[in-house]
N, C-alpha and C positions, 0 to 999 in steps of 0.2 A: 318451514323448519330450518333452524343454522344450524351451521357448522359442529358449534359448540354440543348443539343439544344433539347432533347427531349421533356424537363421539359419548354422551353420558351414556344415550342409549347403546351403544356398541358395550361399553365399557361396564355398565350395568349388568346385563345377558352374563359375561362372561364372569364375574362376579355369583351371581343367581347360578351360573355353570357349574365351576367351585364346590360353593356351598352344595347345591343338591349332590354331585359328586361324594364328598363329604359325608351326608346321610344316606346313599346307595351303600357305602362302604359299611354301614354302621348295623343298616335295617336291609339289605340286601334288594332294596326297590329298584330299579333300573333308572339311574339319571336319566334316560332317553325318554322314558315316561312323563319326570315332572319336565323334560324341557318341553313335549309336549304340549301339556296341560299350561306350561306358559306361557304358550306361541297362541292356545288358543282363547287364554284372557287375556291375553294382548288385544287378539282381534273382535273381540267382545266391545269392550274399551273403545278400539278406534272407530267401532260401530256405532257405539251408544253417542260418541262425539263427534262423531260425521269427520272425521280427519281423513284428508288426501291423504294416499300410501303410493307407494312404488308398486309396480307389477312382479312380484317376488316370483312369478310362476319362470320366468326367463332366465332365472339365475341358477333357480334348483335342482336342476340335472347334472350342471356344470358343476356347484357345492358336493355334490351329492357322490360324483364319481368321484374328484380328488379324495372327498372321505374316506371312501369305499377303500381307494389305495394306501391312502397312509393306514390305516386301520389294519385292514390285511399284511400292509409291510413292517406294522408294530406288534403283530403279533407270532409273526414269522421270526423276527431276531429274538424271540425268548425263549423260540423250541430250539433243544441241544439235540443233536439226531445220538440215537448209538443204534447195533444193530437189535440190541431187545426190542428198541421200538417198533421193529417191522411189524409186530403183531399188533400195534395201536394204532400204526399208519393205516395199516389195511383194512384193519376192523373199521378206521373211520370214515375209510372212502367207501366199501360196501356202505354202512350206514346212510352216509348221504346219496348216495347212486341210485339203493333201495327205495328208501323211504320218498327220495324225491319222486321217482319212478311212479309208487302206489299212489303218494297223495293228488300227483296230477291226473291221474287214472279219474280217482276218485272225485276230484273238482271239478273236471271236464265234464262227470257225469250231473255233476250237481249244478254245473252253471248250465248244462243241455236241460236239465227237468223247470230251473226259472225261464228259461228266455227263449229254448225250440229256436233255437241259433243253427246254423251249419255245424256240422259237431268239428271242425277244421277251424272256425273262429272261435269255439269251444273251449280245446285245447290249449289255442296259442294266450286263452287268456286265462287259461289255469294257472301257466307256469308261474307270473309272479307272484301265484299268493302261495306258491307250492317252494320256496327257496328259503330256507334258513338263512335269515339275516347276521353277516359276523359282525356288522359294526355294532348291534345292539349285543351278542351272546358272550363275543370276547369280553370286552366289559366288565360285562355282565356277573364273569364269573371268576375275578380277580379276585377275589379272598373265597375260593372253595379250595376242596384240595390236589396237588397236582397234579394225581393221576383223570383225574375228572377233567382239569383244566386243558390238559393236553387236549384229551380227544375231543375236550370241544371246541377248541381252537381249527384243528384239523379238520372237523366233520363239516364245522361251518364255512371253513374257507374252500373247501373242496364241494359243498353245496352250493358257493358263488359261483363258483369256476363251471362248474355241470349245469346251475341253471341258467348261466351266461351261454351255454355251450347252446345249449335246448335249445332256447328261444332264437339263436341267432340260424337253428339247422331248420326251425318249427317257420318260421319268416321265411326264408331262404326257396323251401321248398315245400309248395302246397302240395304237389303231387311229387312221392317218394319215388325214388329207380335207385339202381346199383350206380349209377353217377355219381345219388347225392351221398352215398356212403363213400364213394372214392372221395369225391371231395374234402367229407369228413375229415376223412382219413389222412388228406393231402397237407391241410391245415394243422389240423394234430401235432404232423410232422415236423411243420412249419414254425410252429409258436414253441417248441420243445428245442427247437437246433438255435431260434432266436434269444430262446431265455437261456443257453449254455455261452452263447456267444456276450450276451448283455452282462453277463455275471461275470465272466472274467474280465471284459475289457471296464466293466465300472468297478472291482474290486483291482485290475493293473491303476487307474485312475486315482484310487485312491490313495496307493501309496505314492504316487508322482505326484500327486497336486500338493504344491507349497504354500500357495495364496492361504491368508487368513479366513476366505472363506470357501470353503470345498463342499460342506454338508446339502446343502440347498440347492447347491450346483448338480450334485447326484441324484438327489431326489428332483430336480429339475430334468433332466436329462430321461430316469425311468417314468417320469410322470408321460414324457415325450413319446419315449418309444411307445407307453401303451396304447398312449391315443393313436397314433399314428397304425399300427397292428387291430387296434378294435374299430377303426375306420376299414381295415380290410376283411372284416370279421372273424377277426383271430382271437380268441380268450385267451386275451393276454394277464388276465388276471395270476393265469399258472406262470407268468414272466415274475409277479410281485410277490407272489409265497414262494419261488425257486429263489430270487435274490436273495429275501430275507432269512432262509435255511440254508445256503449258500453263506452267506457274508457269517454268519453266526457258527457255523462249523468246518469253515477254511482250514481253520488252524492244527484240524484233527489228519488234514491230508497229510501224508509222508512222504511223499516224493519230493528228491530232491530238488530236481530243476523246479517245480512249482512254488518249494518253499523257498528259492532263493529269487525267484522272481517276484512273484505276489505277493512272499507273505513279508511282510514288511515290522519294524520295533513297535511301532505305536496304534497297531492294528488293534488290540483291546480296545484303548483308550479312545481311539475313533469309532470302536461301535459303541460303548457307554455313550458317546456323546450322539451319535447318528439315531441309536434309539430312543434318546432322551427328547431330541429334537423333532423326529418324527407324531410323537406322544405327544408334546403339548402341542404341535400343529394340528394334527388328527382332531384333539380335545378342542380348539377352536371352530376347528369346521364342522366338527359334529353340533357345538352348540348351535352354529348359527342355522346348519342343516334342519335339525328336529324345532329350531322355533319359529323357520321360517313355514316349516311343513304344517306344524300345527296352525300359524296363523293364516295359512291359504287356505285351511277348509272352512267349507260353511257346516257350521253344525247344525244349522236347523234343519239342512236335509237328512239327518239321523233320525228324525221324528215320524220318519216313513217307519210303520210297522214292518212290511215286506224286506228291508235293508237290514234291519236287527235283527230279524228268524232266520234268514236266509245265511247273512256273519254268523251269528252262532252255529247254524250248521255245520260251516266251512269249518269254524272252529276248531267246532267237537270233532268233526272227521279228521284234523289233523293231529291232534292230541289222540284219538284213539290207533292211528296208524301206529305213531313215532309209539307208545308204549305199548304196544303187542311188539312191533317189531323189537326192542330193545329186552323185553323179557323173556322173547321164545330165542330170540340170536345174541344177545348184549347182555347177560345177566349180571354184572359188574356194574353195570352201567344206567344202570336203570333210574335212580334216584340221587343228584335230583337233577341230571341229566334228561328226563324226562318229558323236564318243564321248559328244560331251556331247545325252545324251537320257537324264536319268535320271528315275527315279519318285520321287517323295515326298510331300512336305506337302500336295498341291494330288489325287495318288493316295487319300491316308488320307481327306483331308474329302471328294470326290467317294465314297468307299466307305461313309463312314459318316453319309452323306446317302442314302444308299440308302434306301428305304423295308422295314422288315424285313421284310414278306413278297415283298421282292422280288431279296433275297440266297439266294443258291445256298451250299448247304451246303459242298458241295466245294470252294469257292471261297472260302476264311475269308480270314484275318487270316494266319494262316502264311505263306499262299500270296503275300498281297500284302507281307508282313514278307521273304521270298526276293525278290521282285521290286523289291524296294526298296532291297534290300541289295544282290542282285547288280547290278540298273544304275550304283550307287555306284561297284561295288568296280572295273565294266568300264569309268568313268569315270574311273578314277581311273590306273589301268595305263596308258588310253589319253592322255591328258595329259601325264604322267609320260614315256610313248615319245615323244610328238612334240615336247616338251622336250629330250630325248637328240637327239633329230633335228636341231633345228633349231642345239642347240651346236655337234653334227657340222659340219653343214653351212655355219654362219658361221665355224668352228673353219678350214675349208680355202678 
């Protein structure tokens, strides 16, 4: 394969990106869906013609987590804080805290009743199918309306952030004591004084950097700290949504010394451009994330009937969670909020952070390739109805 044909195909994808983009907007389908669906007639294709590939499986965690960041720190610069919203804040961190709570409850039970696993590896391999995906949901719900928008931005980023939390407390410590809560605890502290410190010295940065090129530099630098912090098991994810609502409501601080230090002439005009650039970065790497994922699975192990009952289960138990809880606690919120709980980007790196002797057989990449697909696909129906709904209903 040369050079040339390399770059059609890079250049193609993104293209095919676009366009489906395009018709998500239109028909409320989740572009993550058809990239998908093209990753995996891609590898249909390279099958049926016996083409040497690359091992894309080396690349996808790495794809996967830059994602995850730029996504969460695009979605972060569009919320304006005021103090009304304490009641959406909080409403949506209960919602994710909850529901993540019950649904691993719930999957730990259902992955104990297939597999008579230790109910300890159980657990720890509940959590990824149990995390709201934000890099599919934010997206996702870019033309609904913005009271809906908010809280799903929030519930989703704050369900990355607690099931990052989980799985790294659930790994960490097989057997619980009061240690492993002080540690918790210790960490907590740690990522919260880190992302106060990061925020101002990357927003002092900002107004000091002259170079023509600063953007990249910053998002280089937070890209650093996370990894560096999530190497020491810190959920620095809460570092990327504090930047993002941080840089985006600077300007509302009053105080003097701060506003004559930090806040700088052209501070709008460099978050237009920071958001702007963050977005089509994101959009890059998401395309190449969701075609590379669809083209590493083998779909013909979907033909296991046990894999399909078993997913649909999962399914059904999460969709039935998320909408009791949202109707007995969230009555606002409920449609078409409801739908939007899907698996993805934030599913695959929680799965494949696993420590391998601590993945269950029966519990592969198929299984989480179905649950990923089908929350899409139940996402996507369901948006689509409350669209139809809602023309009805302004219609008369």
């Amino acid at each position: 394969m040369t050079t040339y044909t390399v770059l059609i195909i890079l250049s193609t994808l993104v293209i095919f990106s676009y366009l489906f983009d395009l018709v998500a907007s239109k028909t409320k389908l989740p572009s993550v869906l058809l990239l998908l669906m093209l990753g995996i007639g891609l590898r249909v294709l390279v099958d049926k013609f016996q083409i040497h590939t690359y091992n894309f499986l080396q690349i996808l965690p790495t794809l996967g987590t830059v994602g995850l960041i730029l996504i969460v720190f695009e979605g972060s610069l569009e919320l304006k804080y005021a103090r009304d919203k304490n009641k959406v804040i909080k409403g949506a961190f209960l919602s994710a805290l909850l529901i993540l709570i019950a649904t691993v409850a719930i999957i730990t039970f259902i992955i104990y009743q297939i597999t008579g696993s230790d109910l300890y590896l159980c657990f720890v391999n509940a959590i990824p199918f149990s995390v709201i995906s934000s890099a599919i949901a934010i997206p996702s719900v870019a033309n609904i309306n913005k009271k809906s928008k908010e809280f799903i931005i929030y519930e989703s980023s704050f369900s990355d952030i607690l099931g990052i939390i989980l799985l790294n407390f659930a790994v960490s410590n097989r057997h619980i004591t009061i240690g492993s809560f002080g540690q918790l605890a210790v960490n907590t502290v740690l990522i919260l004084l880190l992302s106060v410190v990061a925020c101002i010295t990357l927003l002092y940065l900002m107004g000091k950097l002259k170079h023509h090129i600063k953007f990249f530099l910053i998002i280089s630098i937070l890209i650093m700290v996370y990894a560096i912090s999530q190497s020491f098991h810190l959920s620095a994810l809460v570092l990327i949504l504090s930047f993002g609502l941080f840089l985006n409501n600077a300007d509302t601080i009053k105080h003097v010394w701060f506003r004559s230090v930090f806040i700088y002439k052209n501070l709008s005009n460099d978050l237009i451009q920071l958001h702007q650039l963050s977005a089509e970065t994101a959009f890059i790497i998401r395309t190449f994330f969701f075609v590379i994922f669809g083209f590493t699975m083998n779909i013909y192990q979907l033909n296991d009937f046990n894999t399909i009952a078993n997913g649909l289960i999962i399914l059904a138990s999460i969709y039935v969670i998320r909408f009791a809880y949202l109707f007995f606690f969230k009555r606002e919120h409920v449609f078409p909020e409801g739908f939007v709980t899907p698996r993805g980007l934030i599913s695959i790196l929680l799965y494949y952070n696993l420590p391998q002797h601590m993945k269950l057989v029966e519990i592969g990449t198929p299984f989480l390739f179905m649950v990923v697909l089908g929350s899409s696909i139940i996402m996507s129906v369901g948006l689509m109805s409350s669209r139809k709904i809602s023309i009805a209903e302004e219609a008369n």
